[in-house]
N, C-alpha and C positions, 0 to 999 in steps of 0.2 A: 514337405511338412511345415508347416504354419507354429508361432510359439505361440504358446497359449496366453491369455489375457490377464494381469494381474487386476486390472482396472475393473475385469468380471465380478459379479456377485456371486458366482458361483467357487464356491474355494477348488484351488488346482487341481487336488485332485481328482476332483468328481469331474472336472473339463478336460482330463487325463483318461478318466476312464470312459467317457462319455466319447471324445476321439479313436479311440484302438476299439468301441464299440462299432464304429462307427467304420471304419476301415475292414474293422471282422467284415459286417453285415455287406459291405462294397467289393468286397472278394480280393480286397487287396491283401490280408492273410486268409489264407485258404483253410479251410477245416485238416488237420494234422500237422498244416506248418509252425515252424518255431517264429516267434515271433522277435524282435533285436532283443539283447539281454538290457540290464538296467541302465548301466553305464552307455549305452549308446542310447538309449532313449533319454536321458538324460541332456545329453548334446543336441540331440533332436527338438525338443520342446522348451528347453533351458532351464530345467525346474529339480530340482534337489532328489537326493536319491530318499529318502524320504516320501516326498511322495509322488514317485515312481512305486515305491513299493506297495504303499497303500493303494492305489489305483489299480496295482497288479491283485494284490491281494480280493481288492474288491470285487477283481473280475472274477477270479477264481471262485468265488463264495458263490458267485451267480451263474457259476456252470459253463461259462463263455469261455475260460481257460482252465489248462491244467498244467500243474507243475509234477517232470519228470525229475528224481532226484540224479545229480551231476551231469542233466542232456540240459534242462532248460524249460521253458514256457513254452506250453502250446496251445493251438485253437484246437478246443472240445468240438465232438460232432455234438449237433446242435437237440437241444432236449423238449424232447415234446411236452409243453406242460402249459397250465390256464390259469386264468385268475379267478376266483370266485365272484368277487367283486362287482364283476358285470357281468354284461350276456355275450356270447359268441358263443358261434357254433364250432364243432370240433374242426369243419372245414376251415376254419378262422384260425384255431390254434395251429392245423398242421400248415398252412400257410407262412406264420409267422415263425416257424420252430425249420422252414426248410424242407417240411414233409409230402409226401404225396399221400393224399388223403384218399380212402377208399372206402365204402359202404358195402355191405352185404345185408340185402332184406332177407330177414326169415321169415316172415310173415304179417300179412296184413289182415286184419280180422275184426268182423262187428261181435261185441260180446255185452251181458250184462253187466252194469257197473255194480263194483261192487260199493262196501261202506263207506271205503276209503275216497272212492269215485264220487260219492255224492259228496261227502263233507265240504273235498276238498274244491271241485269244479262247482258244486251247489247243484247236484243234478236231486231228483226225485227220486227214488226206491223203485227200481221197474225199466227206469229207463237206460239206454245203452252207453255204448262207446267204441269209439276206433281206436284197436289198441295194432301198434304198430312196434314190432321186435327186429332189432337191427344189429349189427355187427360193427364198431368202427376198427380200420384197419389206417396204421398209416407205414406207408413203407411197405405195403404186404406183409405186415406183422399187426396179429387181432389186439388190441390196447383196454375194448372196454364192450360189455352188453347193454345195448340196452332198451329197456320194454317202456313206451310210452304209449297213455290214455286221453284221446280226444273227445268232448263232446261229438255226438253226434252232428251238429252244425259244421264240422268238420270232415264229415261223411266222403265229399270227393277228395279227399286224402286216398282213399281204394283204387282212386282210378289216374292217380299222379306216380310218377316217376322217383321214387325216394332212396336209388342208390348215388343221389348225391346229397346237397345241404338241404336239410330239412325247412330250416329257415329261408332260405332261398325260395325255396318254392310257397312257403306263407305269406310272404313280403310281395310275390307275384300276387296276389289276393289282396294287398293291403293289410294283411297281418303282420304286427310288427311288434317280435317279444322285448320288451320293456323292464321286466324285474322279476325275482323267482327267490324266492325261500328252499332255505337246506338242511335237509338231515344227515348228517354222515357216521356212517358205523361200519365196522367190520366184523364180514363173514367169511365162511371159508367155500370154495367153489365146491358145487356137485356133480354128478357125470356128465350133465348137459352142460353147465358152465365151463366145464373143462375142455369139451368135446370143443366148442365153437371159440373156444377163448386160444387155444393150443396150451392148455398148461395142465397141470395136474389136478387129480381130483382130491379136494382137503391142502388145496394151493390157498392165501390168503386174499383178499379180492376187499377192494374200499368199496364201499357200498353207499352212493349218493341217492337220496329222494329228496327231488324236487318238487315244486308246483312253480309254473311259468304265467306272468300274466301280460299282456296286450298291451297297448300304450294307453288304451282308455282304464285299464287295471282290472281285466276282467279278466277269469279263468284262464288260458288257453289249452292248454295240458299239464297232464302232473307226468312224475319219471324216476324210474329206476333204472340207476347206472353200476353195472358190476365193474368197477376202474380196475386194470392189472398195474398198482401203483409204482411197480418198476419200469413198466413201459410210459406212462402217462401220469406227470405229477398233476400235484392238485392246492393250489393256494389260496387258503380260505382267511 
């Protein structure tokens, strides 16, 4: 282990916490392992107990550790959750959270668009869409529902493979989502959300609608996401 730099612009202890992130993520502390207590990271890095603490503190706030009272410090299993901020598909969160990501299509189907469908992608009164109803799992645990509406120009969606990343396979087209606006509210699940979700029916469920747009900033689809938000946070 290296001491850290006072000459850094960065203040200790965010070079502190930014190393033990850094070592989590390397597997040199293993998820459940205790990590050295303060006093010995201290001699490790040469940097005040101070902040040692603060770096620990910081880590713990961000879910990357957890403090057991009189055992010590340890690496948290790792929390599946997203930024709002940009775009990534959930294969992208479960990747970076350590998860194995899983899809389950419930259906793929051309249907009329309805008000919302036009508004929001600009389609005309009359005209369709492919609406595309998914499951995401990660871990083999159901995290989120959810029903997305494609223009029709998107039609061989029907005959693509969408029990992995959705995006993935848009990007093999030169589709490439670029920006998306959000609604978020909560509802409570009904028999079928409960059924597909594994939770109770009148269980609480965050309830994101999106609209997704293209790198040229057109439509690409809009979406309803039932989030189980103890399984999958959500940072807006």
């Amino acid at each position: 282990m290296s001491k850290l730099l006072n000459v850094s612009s960065s203040p200790l202890y965010h070079q502190l916490k930014q190393r033990i992130a850094e070592d989590i993520e390397k597997g040199n502390y293993p998820v459940g392992s205790r990590i050295p207590p303060e006093h010995e990271l201290e001699n490790i890095y040469q940097v005040s107990r101070v902040t040692v603490r603060r770096a620990l503190a910081e880590l713990t706030a961000d879910g990357m550790l957890e403090r057991k009272q009189g055992k010590g410090t340890f690496v948290s299993e790792p929390v599946l959750s997203r930024d709002m901020k940009s775009i990534h598909s959930f294969h992208d969160s479960c990747r970076k959270s350590g998860k194995r990501a899983g899809t389950r299509v419930i259906r793929i189907t051309e249907k009329p668009a309805d008000s919302a469908d036009c508004e929001e992608l600009g389609l005309s009164p009359g005209e369709h869409v492919i609406e595309t109803i998914r499951v995401w799992r990660a871990d083999g645990i159901p995290v989120a529902l959810e029903t997305n509406h494609f223009p029709m120009t998107y039609a061989y969606l029907e005959n693509e493979n969408l029990n992995g990343s959705l995006y993935q396979v848009l990007r093999q087209y030169g589709i490439e989502p670029d920006q998306a606006t959000h609604e978020i509210s909560l509802v409570f699940a009904d028999d079928t959300d409960a059924s597909l979700l594994d939770i109770r029916a009148g269980d609480p469920l965050i309830r994101l609608r999106e609209v997704v747009y293209d790198q040229k900033g057109r439509p690409l689809h809009n979406s309803i996401q039932l989030i189980c938000g103890d399984r999958y946070i959500t940072y807006i």
